[in-house]
MOPAC internal coordinates of N, CA, C and O (Angstrom, degrees):
PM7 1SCF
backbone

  N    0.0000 0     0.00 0     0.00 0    0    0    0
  C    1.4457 1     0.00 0     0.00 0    1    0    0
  C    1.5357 1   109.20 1     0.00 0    2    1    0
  O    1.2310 1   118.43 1   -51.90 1    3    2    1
  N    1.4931 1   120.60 1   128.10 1    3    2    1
  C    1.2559 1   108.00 1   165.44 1    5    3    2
  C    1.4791 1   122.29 1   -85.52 1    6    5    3
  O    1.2310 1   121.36 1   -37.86 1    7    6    5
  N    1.4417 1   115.01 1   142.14 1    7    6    5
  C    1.2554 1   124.21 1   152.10 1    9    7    6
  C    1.4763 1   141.31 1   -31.91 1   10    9    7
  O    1.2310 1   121.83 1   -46.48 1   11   10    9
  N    1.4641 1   114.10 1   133.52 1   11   10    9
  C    1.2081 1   119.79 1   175.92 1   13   11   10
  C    1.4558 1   122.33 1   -19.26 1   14   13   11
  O    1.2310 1    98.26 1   -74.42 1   15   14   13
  N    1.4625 1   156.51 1   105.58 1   15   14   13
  C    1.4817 1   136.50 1   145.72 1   17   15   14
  C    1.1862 1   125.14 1   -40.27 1   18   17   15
  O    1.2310 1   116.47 1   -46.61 1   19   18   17
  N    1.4778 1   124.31 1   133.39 1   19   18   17
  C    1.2160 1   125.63 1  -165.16 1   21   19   18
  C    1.9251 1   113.64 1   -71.62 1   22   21   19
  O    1.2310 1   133.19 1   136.01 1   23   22   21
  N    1.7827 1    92.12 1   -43.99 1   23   22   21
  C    1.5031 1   124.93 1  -167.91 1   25   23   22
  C    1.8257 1   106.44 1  -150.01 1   26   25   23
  O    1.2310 1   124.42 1   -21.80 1   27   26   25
  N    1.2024 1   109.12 1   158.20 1   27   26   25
  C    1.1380 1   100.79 1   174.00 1   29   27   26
  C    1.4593 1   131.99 1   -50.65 1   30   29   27
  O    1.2310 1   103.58 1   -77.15 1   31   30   29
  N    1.0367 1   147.82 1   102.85 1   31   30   29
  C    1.5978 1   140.32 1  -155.41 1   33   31   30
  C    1.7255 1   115.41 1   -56.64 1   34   33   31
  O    1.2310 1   122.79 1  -175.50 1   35   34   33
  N    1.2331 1   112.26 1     4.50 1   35   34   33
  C    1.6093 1   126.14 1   161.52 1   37   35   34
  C    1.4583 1   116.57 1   -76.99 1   38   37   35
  O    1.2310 1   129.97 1   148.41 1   39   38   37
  N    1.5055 1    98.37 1   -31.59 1   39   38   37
  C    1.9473 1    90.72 1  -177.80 1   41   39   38
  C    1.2994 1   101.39 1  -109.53 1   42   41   39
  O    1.2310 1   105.66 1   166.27 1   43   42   41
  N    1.4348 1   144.19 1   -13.73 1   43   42   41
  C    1.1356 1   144.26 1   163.22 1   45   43   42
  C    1.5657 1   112.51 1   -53.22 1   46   45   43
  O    1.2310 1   123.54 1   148.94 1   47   46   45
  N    1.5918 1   110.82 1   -31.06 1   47   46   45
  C    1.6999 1   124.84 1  -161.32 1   49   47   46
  C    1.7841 1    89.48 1   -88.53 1   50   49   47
  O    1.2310 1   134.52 1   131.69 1   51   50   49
  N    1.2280 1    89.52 1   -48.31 1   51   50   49
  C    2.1190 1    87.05 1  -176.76 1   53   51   50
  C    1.7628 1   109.72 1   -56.47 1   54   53   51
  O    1.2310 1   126.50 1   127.19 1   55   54   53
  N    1.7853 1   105.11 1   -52.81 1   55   54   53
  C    1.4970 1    96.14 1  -179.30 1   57   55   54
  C    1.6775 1   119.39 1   -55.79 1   58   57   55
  O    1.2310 1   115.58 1   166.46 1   59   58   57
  N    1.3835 1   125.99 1   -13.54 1   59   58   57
  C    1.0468 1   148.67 1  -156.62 1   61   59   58
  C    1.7975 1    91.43 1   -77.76 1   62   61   59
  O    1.2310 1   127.75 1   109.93 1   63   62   61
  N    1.4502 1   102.68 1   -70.07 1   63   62   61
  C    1.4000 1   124.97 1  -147.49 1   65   63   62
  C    1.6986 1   108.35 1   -74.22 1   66   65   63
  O    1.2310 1   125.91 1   150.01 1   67   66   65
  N    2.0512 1   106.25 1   -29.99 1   67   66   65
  C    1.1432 1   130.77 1   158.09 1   69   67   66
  C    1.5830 1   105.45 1   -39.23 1   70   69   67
  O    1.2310 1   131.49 1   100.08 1   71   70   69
  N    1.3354 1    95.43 1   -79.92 1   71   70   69
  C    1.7200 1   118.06 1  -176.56 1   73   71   70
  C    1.3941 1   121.85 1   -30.87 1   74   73   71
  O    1.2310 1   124.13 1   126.76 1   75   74   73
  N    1.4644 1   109.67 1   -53.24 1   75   74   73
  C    1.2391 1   131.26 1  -173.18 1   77   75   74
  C    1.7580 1   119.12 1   -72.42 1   78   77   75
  O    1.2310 1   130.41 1   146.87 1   79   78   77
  N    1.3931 1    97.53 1   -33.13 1   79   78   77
  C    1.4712 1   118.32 1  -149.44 1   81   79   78
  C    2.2005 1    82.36 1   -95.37 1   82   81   79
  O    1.2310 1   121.63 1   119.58 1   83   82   81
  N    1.5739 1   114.50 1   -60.42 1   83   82   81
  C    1.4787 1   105.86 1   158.07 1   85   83   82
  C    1.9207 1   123.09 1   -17.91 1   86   85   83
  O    1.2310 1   129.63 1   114.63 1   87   86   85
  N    1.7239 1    99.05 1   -65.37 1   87   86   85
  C    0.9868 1    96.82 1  -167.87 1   89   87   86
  C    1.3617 1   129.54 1   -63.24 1   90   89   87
  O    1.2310 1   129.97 1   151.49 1   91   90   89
  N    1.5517 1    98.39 1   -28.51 1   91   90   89
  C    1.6135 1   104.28 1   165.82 1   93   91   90
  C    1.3862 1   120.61 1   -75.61 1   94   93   91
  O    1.2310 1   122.48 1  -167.49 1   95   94   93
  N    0.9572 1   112.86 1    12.51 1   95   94   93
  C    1.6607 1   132.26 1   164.00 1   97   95   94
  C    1.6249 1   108.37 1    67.57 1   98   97   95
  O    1.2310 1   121.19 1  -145.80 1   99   98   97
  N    1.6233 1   115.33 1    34.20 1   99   98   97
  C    1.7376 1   104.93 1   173.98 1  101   99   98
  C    1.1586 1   104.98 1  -114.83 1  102  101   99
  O    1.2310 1   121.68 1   -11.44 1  103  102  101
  N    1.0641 1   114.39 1   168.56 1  103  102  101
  C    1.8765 1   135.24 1   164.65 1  105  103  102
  C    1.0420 1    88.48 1   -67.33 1  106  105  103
  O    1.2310 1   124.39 1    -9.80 1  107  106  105
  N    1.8711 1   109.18 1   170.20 1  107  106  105
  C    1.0726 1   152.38 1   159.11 1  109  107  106
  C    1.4144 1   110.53 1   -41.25 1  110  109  107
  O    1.2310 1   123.22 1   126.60 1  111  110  109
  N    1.1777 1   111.44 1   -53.40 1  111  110  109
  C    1.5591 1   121.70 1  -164.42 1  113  111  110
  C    1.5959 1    91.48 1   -83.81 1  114  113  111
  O    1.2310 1   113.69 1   161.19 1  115  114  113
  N    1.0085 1   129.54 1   -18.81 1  115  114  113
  C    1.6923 1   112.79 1  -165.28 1  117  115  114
  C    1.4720 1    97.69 1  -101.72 1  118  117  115
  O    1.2310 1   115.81 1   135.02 1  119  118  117
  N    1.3748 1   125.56 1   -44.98 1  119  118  117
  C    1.4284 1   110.39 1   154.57 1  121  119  118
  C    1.2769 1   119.63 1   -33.79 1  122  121  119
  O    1.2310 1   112.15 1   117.21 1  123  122  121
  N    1.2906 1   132.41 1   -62.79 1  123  122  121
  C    1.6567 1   152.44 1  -163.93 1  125  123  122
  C    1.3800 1   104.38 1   -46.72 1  126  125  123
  O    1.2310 1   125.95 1   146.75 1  127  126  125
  N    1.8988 1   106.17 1   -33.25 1  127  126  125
  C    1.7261 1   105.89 1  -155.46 1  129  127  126
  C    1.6717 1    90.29 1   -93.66 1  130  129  127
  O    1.2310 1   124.25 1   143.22 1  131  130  129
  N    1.4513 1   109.45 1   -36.78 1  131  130  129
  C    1.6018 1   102.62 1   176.58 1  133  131  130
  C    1.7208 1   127.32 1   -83.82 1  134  133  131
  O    1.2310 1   137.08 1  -167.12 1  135  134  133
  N    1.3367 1    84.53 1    12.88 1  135  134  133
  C    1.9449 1    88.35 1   171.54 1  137  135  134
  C    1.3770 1    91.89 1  -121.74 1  138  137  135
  O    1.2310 1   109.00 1  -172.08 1  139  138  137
  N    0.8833 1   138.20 1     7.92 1  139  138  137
  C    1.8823 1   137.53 1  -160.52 1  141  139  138
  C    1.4245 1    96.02 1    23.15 1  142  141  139
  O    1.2310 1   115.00 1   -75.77 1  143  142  141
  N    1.2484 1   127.08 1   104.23 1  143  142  141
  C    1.2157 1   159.94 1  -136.97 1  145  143  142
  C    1.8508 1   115.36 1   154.46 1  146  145  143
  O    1.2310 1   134.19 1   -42.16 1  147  146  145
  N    1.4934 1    90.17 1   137.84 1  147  146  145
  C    1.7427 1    93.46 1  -171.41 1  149  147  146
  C    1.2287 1    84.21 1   -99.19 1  150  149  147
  O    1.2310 1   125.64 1   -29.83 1  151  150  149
  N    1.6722 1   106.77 1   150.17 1  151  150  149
  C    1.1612 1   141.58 1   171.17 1  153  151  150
  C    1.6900 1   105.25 1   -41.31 1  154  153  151
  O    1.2310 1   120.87 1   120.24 1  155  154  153
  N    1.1598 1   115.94 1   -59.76 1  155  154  153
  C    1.4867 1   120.97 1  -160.51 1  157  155  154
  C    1.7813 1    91.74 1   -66.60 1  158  157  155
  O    1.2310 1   114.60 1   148.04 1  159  158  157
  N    1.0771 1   127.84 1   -31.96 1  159  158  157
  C    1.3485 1   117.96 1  -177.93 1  161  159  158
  C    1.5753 1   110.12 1   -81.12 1  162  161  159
  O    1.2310 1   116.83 1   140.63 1  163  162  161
  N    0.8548 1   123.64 1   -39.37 1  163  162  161
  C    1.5796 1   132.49 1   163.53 1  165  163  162
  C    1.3704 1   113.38 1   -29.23 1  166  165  163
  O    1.2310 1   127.06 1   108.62 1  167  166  165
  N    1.5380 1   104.01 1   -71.38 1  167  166  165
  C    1.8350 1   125.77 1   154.35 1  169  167  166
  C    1.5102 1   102.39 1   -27.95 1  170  169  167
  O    1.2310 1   122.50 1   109.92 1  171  170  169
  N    1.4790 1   112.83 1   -70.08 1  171  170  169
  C    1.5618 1   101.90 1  -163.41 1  173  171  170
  C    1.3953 1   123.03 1   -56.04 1  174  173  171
  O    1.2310 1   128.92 1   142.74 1  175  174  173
  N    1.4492 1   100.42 1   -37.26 1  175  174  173
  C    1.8154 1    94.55 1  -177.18 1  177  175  174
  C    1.3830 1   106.01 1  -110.83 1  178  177  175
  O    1.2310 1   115.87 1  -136.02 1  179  178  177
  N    1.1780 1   125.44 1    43.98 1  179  178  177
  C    1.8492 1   147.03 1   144.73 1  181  179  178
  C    2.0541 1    89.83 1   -97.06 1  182  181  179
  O    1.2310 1   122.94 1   119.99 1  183  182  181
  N    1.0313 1   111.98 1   -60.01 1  183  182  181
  C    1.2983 1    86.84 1  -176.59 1  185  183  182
  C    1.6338 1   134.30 1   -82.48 1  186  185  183
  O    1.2310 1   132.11 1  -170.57 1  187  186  185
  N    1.5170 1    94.21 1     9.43 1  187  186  185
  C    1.5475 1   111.93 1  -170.85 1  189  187  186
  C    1.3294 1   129.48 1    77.38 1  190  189  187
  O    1.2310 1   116.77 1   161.60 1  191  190  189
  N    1.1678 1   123.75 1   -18.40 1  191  190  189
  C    1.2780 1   148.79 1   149.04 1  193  191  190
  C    1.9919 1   101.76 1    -9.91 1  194  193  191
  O    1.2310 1   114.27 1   131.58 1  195  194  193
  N    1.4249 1   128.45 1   -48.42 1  195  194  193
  C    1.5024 1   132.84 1  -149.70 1  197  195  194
  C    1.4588 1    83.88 1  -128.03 1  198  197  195
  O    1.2310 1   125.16 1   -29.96 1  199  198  197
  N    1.4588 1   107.70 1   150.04 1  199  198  197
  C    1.2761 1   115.19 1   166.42 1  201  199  198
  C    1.8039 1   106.47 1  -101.26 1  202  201  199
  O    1.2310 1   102.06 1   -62.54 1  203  202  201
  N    0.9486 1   150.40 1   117.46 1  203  202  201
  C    1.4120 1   148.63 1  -175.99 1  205  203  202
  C    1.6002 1   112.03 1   -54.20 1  206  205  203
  O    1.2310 1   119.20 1   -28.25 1  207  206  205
  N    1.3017 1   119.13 1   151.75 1  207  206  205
  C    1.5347 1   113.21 1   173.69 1  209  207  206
  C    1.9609 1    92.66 1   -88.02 1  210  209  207
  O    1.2310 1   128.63 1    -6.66 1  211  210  209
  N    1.4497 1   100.98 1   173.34 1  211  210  209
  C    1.2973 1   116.15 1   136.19 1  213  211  210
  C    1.6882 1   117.83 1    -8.54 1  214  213  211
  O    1.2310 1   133.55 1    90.73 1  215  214  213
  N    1.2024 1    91.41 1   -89.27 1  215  214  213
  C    1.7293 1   130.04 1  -164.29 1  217  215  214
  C    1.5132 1    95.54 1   -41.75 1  218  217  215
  O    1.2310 1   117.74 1   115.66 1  219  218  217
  N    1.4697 1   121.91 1   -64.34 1  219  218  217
  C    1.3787 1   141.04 1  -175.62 1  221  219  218
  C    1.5455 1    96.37 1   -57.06 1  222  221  219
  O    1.2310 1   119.38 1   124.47 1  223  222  221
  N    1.0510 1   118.79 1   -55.53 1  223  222  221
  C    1.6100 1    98.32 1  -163.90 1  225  223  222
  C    1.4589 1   101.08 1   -66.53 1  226  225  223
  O    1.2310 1   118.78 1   140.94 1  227  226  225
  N    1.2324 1   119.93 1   -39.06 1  227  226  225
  C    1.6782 1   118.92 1  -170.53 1  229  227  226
  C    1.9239 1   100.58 1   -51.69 1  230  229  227
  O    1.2310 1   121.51 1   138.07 1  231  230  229
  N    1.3345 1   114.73 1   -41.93 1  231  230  229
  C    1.3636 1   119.42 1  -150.47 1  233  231  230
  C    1.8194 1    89.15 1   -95.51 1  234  233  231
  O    1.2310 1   112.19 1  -176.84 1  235  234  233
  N    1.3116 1   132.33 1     3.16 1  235  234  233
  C    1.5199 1   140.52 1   155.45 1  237  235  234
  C    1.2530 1   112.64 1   -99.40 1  238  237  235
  O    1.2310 1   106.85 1   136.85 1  239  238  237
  N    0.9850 1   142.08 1   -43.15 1  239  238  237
  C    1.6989 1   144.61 1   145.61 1  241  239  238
  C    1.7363 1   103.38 1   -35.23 1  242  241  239
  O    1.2310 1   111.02 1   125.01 1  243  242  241
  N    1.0930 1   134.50 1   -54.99 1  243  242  241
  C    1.0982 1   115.00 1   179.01 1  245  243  242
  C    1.4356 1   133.22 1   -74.44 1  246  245  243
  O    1.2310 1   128.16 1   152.79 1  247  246  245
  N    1.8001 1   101.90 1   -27.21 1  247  246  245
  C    1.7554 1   117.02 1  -177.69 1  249  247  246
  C    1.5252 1   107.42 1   -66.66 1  250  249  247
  O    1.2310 1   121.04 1   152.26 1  251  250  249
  N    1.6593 1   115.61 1   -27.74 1  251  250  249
  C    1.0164 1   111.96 1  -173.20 1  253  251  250
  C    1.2939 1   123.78 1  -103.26 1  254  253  251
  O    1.2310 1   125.16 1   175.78 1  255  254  253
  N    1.3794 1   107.70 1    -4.22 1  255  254  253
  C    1.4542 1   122.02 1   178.37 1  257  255  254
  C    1.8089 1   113.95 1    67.38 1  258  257  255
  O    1.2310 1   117.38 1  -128.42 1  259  258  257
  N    1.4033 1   122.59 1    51.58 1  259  258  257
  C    1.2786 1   123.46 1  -164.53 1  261  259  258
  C    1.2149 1    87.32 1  -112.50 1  262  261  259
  O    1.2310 1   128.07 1    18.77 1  263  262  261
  N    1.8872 1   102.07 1  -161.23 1  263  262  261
  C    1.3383 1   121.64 1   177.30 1  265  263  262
  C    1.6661 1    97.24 1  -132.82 1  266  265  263
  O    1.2310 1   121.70 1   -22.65 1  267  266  265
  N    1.3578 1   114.36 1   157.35 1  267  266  265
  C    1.6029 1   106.58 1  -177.51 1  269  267  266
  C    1.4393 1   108.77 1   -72.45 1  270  269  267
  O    1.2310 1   110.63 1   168.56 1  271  270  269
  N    1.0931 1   135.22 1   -11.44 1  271  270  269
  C    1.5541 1   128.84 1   157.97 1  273  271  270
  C    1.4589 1   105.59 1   -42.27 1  274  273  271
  O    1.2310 1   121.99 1   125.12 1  275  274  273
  N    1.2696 1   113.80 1   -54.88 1  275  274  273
  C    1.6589 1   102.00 1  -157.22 1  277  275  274
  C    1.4838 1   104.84 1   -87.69 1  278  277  275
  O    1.2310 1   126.26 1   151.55 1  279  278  277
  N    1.2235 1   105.56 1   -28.45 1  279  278  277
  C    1.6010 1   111.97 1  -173.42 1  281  279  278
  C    2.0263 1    97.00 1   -62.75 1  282  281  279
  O    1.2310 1   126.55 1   133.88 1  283  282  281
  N    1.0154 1   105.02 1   -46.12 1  283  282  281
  C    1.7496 1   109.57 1  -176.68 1  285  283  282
  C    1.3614 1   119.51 1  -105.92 1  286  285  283
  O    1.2310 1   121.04 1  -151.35 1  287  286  285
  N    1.1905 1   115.61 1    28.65 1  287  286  285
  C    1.6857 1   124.88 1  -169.86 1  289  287  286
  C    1.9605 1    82.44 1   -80.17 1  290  289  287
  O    1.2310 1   123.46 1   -39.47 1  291  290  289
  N    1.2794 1   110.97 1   140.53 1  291  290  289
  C    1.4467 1   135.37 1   150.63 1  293  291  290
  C    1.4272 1   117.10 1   -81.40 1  294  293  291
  O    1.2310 1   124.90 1   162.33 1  295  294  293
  N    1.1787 1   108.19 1   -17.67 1  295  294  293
  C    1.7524 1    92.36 1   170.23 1  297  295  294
  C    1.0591 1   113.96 1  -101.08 1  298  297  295
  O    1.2310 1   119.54 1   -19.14 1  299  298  297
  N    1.5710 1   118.49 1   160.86 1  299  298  297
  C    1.5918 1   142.42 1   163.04 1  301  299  298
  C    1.5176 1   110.15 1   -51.71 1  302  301  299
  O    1.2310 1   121.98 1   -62.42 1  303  302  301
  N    1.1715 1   113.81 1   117.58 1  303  302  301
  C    1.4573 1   125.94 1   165.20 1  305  303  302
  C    1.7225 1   131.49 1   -80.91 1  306  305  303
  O    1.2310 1   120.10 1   180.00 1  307  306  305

């Protein structure tokens, strides 16, 4: 059985990508240029606003150099 969701797993994935994307110390736009991804969409699903495809998370998993644990972790960091 799975467990309760905390939040929708769309804004959990943005605070994630926020979090992650800070720590590697780039902007919005410099993430954006290494996922080829526009900035304004970057924005959207940092603010949860977009739900990500597939495709997108693979090509944010790589800009940021994570592991899908952190990229999809449900908990608060």
């Amino acid at each position: 059985m799975i467990g309760k969701v905390k939040r929708a797993p769309h804004i959990a994935f943005g605070r994630n990508v926020c979090r992650l994307r800070t720590a590697a110390r780039l902007t919005q736009e410099n993430l954006a240029e290494k996922a080829e991804l526009s900035r304004r969409y970057v924005q959207e699903i940092e603010a949860g606003s977009k739900n990500p495809s597939v495709n997108t998370a693979v090509r944010l998993k790589l800009a940021l150099a994570c592991s899908w644990d952190e990229l999809f972790s449900q908990t608060e960091k």
